[in-house]
N, C-alpha and C positions, 0 to 999 in steps of 0.2 A: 504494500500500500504506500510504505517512502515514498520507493522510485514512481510511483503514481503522481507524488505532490511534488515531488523534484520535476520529471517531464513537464505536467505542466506549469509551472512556475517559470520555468524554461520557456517554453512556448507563448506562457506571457508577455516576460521579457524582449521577447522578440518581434511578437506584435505591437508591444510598446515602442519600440524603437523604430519599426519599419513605418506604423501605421498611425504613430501617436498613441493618449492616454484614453482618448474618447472617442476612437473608431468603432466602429459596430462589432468591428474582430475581434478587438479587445476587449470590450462589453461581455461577449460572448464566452471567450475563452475564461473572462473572469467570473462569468456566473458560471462555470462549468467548476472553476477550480472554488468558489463557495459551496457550491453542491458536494464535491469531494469533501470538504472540510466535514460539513453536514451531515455526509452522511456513515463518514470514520469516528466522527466523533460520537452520534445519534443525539445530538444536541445536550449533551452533558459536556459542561464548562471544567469537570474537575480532572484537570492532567497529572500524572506521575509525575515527578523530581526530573524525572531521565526523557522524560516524553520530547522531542524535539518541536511540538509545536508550545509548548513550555517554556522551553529555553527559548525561543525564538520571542516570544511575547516577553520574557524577562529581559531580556536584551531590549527588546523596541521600547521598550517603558524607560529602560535606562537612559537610552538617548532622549528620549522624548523631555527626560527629566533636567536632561544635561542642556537642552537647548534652550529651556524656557529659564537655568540659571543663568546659561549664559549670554541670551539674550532679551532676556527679562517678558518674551514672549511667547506666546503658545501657537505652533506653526495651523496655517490652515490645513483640509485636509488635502489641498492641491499641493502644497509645498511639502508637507509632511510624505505624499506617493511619493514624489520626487527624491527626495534624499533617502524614501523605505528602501525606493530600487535600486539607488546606487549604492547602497549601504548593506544591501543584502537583508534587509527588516520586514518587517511584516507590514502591510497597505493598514491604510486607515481600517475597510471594512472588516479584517482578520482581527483587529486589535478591541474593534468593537462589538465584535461575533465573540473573541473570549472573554472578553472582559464582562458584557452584557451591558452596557453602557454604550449611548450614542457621544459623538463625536463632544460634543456640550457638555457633558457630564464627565468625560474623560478627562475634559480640558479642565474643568474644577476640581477636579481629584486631584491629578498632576501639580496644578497649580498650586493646591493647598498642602500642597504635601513638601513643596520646594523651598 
């Protein structure tokens, strides 16, 4: 099932770049890899220590945390894909699928927590 969310992440990225953030391809291939997420996880938020979509969310949180010290800001969610993808991090929608929290309430959490 990994190599399932690796290919497509892959395949993401690539649409991303060929086709832009908000091509229909990429649209596509992004509700393909939400539905993966969905339906490995069966919408149970609680991940193992060792789970790699775990460590991946611990990781994006960290930046996420690091950005808003160090730039006294909490990125939008356009700027935030932006630096997920080159950073290798999880997209706004990923972080808001585990978390359970929309993009607004992320940004309060994070915030208050800095």
């Amino acid at each position: 099932m990994i190599s399932d969310f690796e290919k497509l992440r892959e395949k993401l990225h690539k649409s991303i770049e060929i086709y832009g953030l908000h091509s229909e391809n990429t649209k596509k291939i992004s509700k393909r890899y939400d539905e993966l997420v969905n339906f490995y996880y069966q919408n149970e938020r609680q991940y193992q220590e060792d789970n790699v979509m775990n460590i991946k969310y611990l990781e994006s949180v960290k930046y996420l945390r690091k950005i808003v010290k160090d730039f006294i800001k909490f990125p939008t969610i356009k700027e935030w894909n932006c630096y997920a993808k080159e950073n290798n991090l999880l997209n706004s929608e990923s972080l808001k699928y585990i978390s359970g929290n929309d993009w607004h309430d992320l940004r309060n959490k994070i915030s208050s927590e800095s």
